[in-house]
C-alpha positions as CSV (number, residue, x, y, z in Angstrom):
1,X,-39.2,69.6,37.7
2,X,-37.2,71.5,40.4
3,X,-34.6,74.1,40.0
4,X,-32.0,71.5,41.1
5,X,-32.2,70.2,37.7
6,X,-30.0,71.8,35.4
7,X,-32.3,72.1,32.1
8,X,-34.8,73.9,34.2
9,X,-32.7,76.5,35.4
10,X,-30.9,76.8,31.8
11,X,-34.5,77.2,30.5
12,X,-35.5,80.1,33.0
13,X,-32.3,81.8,32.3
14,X,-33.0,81.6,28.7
15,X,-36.0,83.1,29.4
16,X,-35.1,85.8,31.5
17,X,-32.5,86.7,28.7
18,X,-35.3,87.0,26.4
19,X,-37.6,89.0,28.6
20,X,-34.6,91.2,29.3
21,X,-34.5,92.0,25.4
22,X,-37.5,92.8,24.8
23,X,-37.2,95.0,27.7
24,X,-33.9,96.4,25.7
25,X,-36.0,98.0,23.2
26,X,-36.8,100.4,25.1
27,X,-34.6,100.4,28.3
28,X,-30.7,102.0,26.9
29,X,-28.0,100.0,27.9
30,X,-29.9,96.7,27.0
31,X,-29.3,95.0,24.2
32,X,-32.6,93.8,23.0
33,X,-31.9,91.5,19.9
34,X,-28.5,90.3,21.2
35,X,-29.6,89.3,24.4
36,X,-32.9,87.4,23.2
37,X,-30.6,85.6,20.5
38,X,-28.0,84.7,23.5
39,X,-30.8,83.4,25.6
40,X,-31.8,80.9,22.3
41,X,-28.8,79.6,22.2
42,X,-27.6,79.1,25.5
43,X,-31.3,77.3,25.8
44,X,-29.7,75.1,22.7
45,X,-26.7,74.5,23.9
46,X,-27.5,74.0,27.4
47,X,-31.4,73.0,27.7
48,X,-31.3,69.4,26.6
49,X,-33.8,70.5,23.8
50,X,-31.8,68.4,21.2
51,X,-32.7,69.1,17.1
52,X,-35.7,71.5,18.2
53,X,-33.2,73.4,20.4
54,X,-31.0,73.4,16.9
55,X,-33.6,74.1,14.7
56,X,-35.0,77.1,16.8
57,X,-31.6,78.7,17.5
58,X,-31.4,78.8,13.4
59,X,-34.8,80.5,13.1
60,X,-33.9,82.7,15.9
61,X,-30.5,83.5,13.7
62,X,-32.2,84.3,10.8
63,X,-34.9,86.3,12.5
64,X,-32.2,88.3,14.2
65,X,-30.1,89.1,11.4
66,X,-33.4,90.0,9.3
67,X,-34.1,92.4,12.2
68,X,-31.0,94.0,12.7
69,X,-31.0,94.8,8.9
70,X,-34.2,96.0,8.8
71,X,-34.1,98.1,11.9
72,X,-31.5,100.1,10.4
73,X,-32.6,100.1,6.5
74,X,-35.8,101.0,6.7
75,X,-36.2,104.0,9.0
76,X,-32.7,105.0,7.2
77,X,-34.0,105.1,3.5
78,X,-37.1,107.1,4.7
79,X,-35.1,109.3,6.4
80,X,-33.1,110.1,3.4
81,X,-36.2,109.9,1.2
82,X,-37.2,113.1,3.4
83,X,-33.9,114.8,3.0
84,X,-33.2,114.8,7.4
85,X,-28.6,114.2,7.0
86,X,-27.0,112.0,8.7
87,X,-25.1,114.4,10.6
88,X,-29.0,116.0,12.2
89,X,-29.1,112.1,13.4
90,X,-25.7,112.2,14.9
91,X,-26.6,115.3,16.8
92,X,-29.7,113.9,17.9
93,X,-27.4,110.2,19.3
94,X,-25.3,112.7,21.3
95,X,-27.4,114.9,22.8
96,X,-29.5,111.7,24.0
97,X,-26.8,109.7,25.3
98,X,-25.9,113.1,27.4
99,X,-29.7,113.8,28.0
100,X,-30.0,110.4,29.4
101,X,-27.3,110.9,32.5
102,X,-28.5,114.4,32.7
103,X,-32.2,113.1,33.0
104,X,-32.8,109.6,33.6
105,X,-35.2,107.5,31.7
106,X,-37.0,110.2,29.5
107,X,-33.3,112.4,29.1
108,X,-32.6,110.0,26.3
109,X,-36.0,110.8,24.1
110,X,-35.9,114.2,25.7
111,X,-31.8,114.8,24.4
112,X,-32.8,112.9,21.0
113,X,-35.5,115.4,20.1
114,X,-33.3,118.6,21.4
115,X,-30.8,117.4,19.4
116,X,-32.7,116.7,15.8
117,X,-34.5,119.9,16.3
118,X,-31.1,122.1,17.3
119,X,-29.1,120.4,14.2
120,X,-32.3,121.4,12.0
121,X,-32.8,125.0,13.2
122,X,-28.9,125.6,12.5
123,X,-29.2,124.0,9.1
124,X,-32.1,125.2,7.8
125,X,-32.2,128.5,10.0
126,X,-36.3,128.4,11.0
127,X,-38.3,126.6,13.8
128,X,-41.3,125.9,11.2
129,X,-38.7,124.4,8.9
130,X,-36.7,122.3,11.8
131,X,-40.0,120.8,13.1
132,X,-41.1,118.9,10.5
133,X,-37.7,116.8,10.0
134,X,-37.9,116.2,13.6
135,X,-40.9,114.8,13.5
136,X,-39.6,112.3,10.4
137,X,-36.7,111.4,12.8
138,X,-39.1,110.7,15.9
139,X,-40.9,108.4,13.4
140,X,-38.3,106.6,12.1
141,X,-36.5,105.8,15.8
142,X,-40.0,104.4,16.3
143,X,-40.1,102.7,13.3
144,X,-36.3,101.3,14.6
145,X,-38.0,100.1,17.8
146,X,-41.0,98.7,16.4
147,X,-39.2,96.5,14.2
148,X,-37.0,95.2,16.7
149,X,-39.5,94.6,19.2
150,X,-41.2,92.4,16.7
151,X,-38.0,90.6,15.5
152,X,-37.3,89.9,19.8
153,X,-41.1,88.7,20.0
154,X,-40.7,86.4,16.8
155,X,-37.7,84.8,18.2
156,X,-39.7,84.6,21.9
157,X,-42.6,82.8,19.8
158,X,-40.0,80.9,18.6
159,X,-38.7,79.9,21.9
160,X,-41.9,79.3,23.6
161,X,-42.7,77.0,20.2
162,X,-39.5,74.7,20.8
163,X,-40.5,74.7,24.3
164,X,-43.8,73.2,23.9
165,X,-42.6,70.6,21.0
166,X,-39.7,69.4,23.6
């Protein structure tokens, strides 16, 4: 096996793309389910891994969709269970996109948090009542990122799977 042969280099670019989104959970910019899906399926397409290529690009599909659905659903529902609006979240998106530029790496959590808690003290007018919903919204973007980190490690156990069987 050499890197002048096309199925190994396909394969170490798959895996790249998959280490690269798991990396995107945390890292902004990357897209972490996207880019370990892609790197599935241009192993499939490209890897010579035949019906097992096929058949883990599908599992990787579903996985991925299942994620993405449940990354969003779940922290969302306990959010609203705990009464923190949509509009508190929103705040929270654009002051940690800005907080990101401003400070880079930790701006984004730093501008996320800044933002929740801002939105709250306006709304509810009191730091001991702004506090606790920012503390429901840290622990649902972790939720968000846990959930997707697992969903890009099923589809890397997936990979690694067809790998081994090809």
């Amino acid at each position: 096996m050499s890197l002048t042969d096309s199925q190994t280099v396909v394969t170490v670019v798959a895996g790249l793309a998959i280490l690269a989104g798991l990396a995107g959970v945390v890292v902004p910019g990357l897209p972490a389910l996207p880019l370990c899906w892609g790197g599935v399926l241009v192993w499939a397409v490209f890897g010579g891994a035949g019906m097992v290529g096929w058949a883990v690009f599908a599992a990787a599909t579903v996985v991925v969709a299942g994620g993405t659905v449940i990354k969003y659903a779940w922290p969302g529902r306990n959010l609203k269970r705990t009464g923190v609006p949509t509009s508190t979240l929103l705040a929270g998106g654009v002051l940690g996109i800005v907080g990101f530029f401003v400070v880079p790496v930790v701006g984004l959590v730093l501008g996320f948090v800044a933002g929740v808690w801002a939105a709250e003290r306006l709304r509810l007018g009191s730091n001991q009542l702004a506090w606790p919903s920012t503390v429901q919204a840290l622990k649902a973007a972790g939720l968000s990122m846990l959930v997707e980190f697992l969903a890009g490690f099923v589809v890397a156990a997936l990979w690694v799977t067809g790998l081994l069987l090809t």
